[in-house]
N, C-alpha and C positions, 0 to 999 in steps of 0.2 A: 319459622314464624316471625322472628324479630327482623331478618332481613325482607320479606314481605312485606313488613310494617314499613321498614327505611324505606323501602323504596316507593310508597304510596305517601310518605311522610309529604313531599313539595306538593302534592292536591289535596292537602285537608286546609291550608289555609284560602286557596280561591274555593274551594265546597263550603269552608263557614261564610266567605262573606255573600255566595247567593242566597246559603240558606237562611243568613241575620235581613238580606234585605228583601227576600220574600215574606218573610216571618212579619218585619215591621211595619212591610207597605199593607199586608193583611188585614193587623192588628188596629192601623193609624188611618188605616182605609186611603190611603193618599195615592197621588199623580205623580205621573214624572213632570213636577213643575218644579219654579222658584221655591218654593216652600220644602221638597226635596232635597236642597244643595247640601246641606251637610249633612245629612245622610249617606247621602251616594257619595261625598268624600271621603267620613268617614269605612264606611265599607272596603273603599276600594284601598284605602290604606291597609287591612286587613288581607284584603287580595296579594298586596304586594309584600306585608309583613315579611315573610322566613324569607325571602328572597332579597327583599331593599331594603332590612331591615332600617336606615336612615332613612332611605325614602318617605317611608310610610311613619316615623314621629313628623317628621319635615311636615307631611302632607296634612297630618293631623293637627299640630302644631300651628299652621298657618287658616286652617281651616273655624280651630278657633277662636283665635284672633280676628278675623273676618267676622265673626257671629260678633265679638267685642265689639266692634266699630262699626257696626250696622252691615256693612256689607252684605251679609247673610242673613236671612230673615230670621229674628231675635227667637229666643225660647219658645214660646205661647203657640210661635207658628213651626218652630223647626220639630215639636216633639221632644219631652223628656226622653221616651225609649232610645233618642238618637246617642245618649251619651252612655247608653248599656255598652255601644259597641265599640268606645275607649278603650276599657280593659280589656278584652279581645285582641284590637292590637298591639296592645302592650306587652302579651301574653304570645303571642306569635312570633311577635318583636325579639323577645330574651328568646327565641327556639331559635332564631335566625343569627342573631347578633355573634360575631364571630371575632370582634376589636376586643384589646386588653381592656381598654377603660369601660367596665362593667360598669361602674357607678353612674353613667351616665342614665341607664333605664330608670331606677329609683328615684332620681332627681328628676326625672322627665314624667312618671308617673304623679309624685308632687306638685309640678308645675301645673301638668293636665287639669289637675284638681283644683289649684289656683284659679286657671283663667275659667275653668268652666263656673265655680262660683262667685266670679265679678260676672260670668255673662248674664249670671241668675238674678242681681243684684244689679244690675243695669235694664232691665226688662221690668219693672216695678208692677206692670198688672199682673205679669204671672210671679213675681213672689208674692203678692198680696194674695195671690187666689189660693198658691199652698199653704200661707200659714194662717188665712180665712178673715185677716184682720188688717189693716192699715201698719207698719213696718214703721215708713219712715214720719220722721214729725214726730217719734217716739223713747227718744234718747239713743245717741252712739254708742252706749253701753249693750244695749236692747238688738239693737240693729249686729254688732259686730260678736254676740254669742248667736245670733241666728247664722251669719256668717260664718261663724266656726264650726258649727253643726253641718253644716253643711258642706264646707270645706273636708271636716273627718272622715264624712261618710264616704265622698270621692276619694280622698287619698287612700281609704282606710279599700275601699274596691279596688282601687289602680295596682298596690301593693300587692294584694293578695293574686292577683295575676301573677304581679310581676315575680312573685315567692312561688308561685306553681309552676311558673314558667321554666326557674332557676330547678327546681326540682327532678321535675321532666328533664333536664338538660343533665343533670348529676346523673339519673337513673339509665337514661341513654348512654353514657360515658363507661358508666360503669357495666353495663352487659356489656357493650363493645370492646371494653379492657378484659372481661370474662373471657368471650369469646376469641378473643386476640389470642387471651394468657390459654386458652384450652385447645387455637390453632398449633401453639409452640409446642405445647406438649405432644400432642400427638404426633408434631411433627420430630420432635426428639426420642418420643418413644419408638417410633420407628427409624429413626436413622442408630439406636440402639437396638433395634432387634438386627438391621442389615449389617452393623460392626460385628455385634456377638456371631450373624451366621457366617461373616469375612474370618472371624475366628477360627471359628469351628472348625470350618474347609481347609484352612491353614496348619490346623492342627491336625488331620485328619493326614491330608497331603505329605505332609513334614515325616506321621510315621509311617503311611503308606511306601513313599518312596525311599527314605531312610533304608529303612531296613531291607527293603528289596534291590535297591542299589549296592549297598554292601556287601549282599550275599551275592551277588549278582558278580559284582568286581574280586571277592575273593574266590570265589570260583573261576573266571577269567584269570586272573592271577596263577591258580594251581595247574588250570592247564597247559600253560605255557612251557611247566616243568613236566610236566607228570605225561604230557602226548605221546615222546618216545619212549620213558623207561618204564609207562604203568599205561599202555594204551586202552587197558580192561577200564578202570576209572573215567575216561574222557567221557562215557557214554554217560555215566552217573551223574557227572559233574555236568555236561550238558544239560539236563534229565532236573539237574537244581536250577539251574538258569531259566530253561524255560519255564518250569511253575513257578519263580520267581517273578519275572518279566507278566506270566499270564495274570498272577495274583496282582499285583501294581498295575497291571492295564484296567484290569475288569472293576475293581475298586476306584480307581479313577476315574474310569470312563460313568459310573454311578454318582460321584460329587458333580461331574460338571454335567450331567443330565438333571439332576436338580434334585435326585433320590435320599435326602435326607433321613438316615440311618438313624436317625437319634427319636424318630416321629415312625420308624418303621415298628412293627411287632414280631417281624419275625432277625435276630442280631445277624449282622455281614458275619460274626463271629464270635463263637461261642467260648469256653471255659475248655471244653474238652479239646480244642481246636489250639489250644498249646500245645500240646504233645505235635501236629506236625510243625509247629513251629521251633519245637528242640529239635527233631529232626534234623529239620533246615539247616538247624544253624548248625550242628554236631555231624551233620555232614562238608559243612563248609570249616571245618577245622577247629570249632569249638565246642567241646563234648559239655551238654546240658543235662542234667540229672533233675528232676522232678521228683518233688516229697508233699503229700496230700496230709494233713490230721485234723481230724472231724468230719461228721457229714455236712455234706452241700446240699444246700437248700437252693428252693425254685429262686432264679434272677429275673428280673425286667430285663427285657433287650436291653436298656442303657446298659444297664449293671454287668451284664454277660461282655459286649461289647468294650467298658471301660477295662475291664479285669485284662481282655486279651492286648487291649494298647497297650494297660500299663508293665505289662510282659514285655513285650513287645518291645517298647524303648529301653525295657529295662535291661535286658539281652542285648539290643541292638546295640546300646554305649557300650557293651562290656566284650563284644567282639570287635567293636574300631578301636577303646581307649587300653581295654586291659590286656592281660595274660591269656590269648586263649589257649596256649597248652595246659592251664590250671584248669583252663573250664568254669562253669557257673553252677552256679545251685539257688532253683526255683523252688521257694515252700506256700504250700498255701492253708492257711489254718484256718479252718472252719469250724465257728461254734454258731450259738443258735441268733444271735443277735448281730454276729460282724462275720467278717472275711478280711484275713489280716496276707497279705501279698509279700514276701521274704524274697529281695533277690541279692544275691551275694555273687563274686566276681573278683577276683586277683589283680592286681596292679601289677604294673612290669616292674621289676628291681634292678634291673641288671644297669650296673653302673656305668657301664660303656654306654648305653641306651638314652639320650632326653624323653622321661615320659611325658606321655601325653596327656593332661589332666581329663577326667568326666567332663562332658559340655555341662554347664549351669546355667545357658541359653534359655532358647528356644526351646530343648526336647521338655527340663526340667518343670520350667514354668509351663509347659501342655501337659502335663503327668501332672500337675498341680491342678491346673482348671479343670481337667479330666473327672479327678477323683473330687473334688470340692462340686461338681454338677450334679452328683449322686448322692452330696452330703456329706464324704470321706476328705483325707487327708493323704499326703504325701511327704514324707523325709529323706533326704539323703544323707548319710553320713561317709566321709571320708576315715578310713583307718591308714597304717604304714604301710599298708601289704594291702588293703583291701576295702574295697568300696561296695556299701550297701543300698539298697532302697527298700524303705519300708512304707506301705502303702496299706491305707484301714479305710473298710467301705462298709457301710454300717446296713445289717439287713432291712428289707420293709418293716420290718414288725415281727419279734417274736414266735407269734401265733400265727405268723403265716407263711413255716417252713413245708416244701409241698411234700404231702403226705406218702409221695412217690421218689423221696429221695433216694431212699434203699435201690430201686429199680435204676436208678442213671447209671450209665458205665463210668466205675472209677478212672483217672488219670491214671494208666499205665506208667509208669517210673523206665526210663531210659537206663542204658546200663551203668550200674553203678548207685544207681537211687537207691535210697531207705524209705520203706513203707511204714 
C-alpha cells in the first residue's frame, strides 16, 4: 500500500492545483482574463511544487510582488481566495524540497505573509471594505495593529503548512527506514537459514563419509594381508565395503537431492540401527560392545536420528584415533526424562608409537550442534588411557513416554556386552 501511495505521490500536486483552480474559478465565478493572473500563477506554482520545489516560491514570490507594484490587478479584483492557495504551495514545496538549508521554507512562508499584507494595505478600498470603516487618517498606531493582525493570520496559515508539510516528510522517512530496516532483516533471516542448512549438510556429509570411508579403508587395508593366508574373509571384508560404500552413496545422494532428514518423519536412522553399526565396525577390527539401562521411550526423528550420529562419530574417532584391539564401549541410559549416551574407547600407549590425539575439530563441534538442536549437550573428556564422550538429550516431556516401549526390540549387546 505505501509503495502505491510513492508512486502516485508526483500526481497529487498537479491534481490539487486543477482541483484549487476549478474550485475557485467556481466559487469567484471568474474568466480566463487579466483579473485571473495571480491565480493561475499561483496554481501553477503548486503544479510544479514537489518537483521545482525553487521554481514554484520563485514563481510565487515574483507573482506577489507583481500584485505590490500594480502589475497585477490589486486585491479587490484578484480575489481573496487567491491567497488560500499560498500555503498549498508551501506545503508541496517542503514534500519536494530536497536542499540542506531547510530554513529557507519558514522564512519564505514569513515573507509570503509579509508581502501579501503590504498588497492588502496598498489596495485601501478593499481594506476599507473588510474592516467596514475608513483605516487610514486614523493613527499609525491603529493602521499598524490592523497590519499585524493580518500579517499573523498569513504567517500563522503559511507555517502550519509548512509544519504539516515537515511532518508528512518525517512520517515518509520513517516507514521507508521501517521498511528498509524489515528488507534487511528478512534478508538476514534468510541468508541465516541458508548458513544454518550449509551447516547442517556439512555435518551430515562429514559423518556420513567419515565413517564410511574409514571402514571402507580399513577393510582395503585388511585385505591386502589377509587375500592369501585367510582367503574365506576377503568375501566378508568385501561384503563390509560394499554396504559401506552403498550406505555413503544412498545418504548422499538424499542431502544433494534436497531431502532434508531433519523436516522428514520417518529418521534415515534409528536407535536400534547401532547394533549394525557395532557390527561394522567389530568387523573392521574394532570389537563394540553395546549396554542398554532403562526403558526407551518414543523419539522424534530428530532425536532417533541425532542419537545414531552421535554414535557414529563417537565410534568412528575411536577406530582412527585409539586402541582398536581394546575396543569400545557403547552405554545408553534411559530414564523417563533424558537419554544419557556413554562412549568409551582406549588410547594407544605404546611408547614406540606417536598417538594421535581425538579430532576436536569439525567432528566435535558437529556432535556439539547435533545434540544442542534437540536441546542436549555434549562433553568430551580426555583420560591417560582413555578418551570419553558423554552426550545428554533430554526427553519431550515426561508424560510422553510411548506407552508401547515394552513392545520395541531391545539393543542386542555384541559379544562381550553387559545387559
Amino acid at each position: 500500500m505505501f509503495k502505491t501511495i510513492q508512486s502516485l505521490r508526483p500526481l497529487a500536486a498537479p491534481a490539487t492545483a486543477v482541483l484549487l483552480a476549478g474550485a475557485l474559478f467556481i466559487l469567484e465565478e471568474r474568466h480566463f482574463d487579466q483579473k485571473s493572473a495571480l491565480l493561475l500563477a499561483l496554481v501553477t506554482g503548486v503544479a510544479v511544487a514537489e518537483i521545482l520545489p525553487a521554481a514554484a516560491l520563485g514563481l510565487v514570490f515574483f507573482a506577489l510582488v507583481l500584485q505590490g507594484v500594480k502589475c497585477l490587478p490589486v486585491v479587490l479584483l484578484s480575489g481573496v481566495l487567491s491567497y488560500a492557495v499560498v500555503p498549498v504551495v508551501i506545503f508541496f514545496v517542503v514534500i519536494g524540497w530536497k536542499a540542506r538549508n531547510g530554513w529557507v521554507l519558514p522564512v519564505a512562508a514569513v515573507l509570503f505573509a509579509g508581502i501579501i499584507t503590504v498588497n492588502w494595505f496598498t489596495d485601501p478600498t478593499w481594506i476599507n471594505f473588510i474592516f467596514g470603516n475608513q483605516i487610514y487618517g486614523r493613527g499609525l498606531l491603529r493602521s499598524l495593529t490592523y497590519a499585524f493582525l493580518i500579517f499573523g493570520a498569513f504567517a500563522a496559515l503559511n507555517l502550519a503548512a509548512w509544519a504539516v508539510g515537515v511532518a508528512v516528510n518525517n512520517a515518509s522517512r520513517s516507514r521507508k527506514a521501517q521498511l528498509a530496516a524489515e528488507t534487511r532483516l528478512r534478508e538476514t533471516a534468510t541468508e541465516l537459514a541458508v548458513e544454518q542448512e550449509r551447516n547442517r549438510i556439512a555435518r551430515e556429509l562429514h559423518d556420513v563419509l567419515a565413517h564410511s570411508l574409514t571402514v571402507i579403508v580399513a577393510q582395503a587395508d585388511g585385505i591386502r594381508f589377509i587375500h592369501r593366508a585367510e582367503p574365506d574373509s576377503v568375501e566378508e571384508a568385501s561384503s563390509v565395503i560394499a554396504e559401506s560404500a552403498r550406505t555413503a552413496l544412498v545418504e548422499t545422494r538424499r542431502l544433494i537431492e534436497g531431502f532434508s532428514t531433519e523436516l522428514s518423519n520417518q529418521p534415515t536412522h534409528k536407535v536400534d540401527d547401532l547394533v549394525a553399526l557395532a557390527d561394522r565396525l567389530s568387523a573392521s577390527g574394532m570389537p563394540v560392545t553395546i549396554e542398554t539401562t532403562g526403558e526407551p521411550w518414543r523419539m522424534t526423528a530428530a532425536q532417533e536420528l541425532t542419537v545414531y550420529r552421535l554414535a557414529q562419530e563417537s565410534l568412528t574417532n575411536a577406530f582412527k584415533h585409539g586402541d582398536r584391539n581394546q575396543g569400545a564401549h557403547l552405554h545408553l541410559v534411559w530414564t523417563a526424562a533424558s537419554l544419557e549416551l556413554r562412549s568409551r574407547s582406549s588410547l594407544i600407549t605404546n611408547p614406540s608409537t606417536t598417538p594421535t590425539p581425538p579430532p576436536s575439530g569439525l567432528g566435535l563441534a558437529g556432535m556439539k550442534a547435533r545434540a544442542a538442536a534437540v536441546g542436549g549437550w555434549v562433553e568430551a573428556v580426555r583420560g591417560e588411557a582413555t578418551f570419553e564422550v558423554l552426550a545428554f538429550l533430554p526427553s519431550a516431556g515426561p508424560g510422553q513416554q510411548a506407552a508401547t516401549a515394552a513392545k520395541r526390540p531391545r539393543l542386542r549387546s555384541l559379544e562381550g556386552a553387559q545387559q
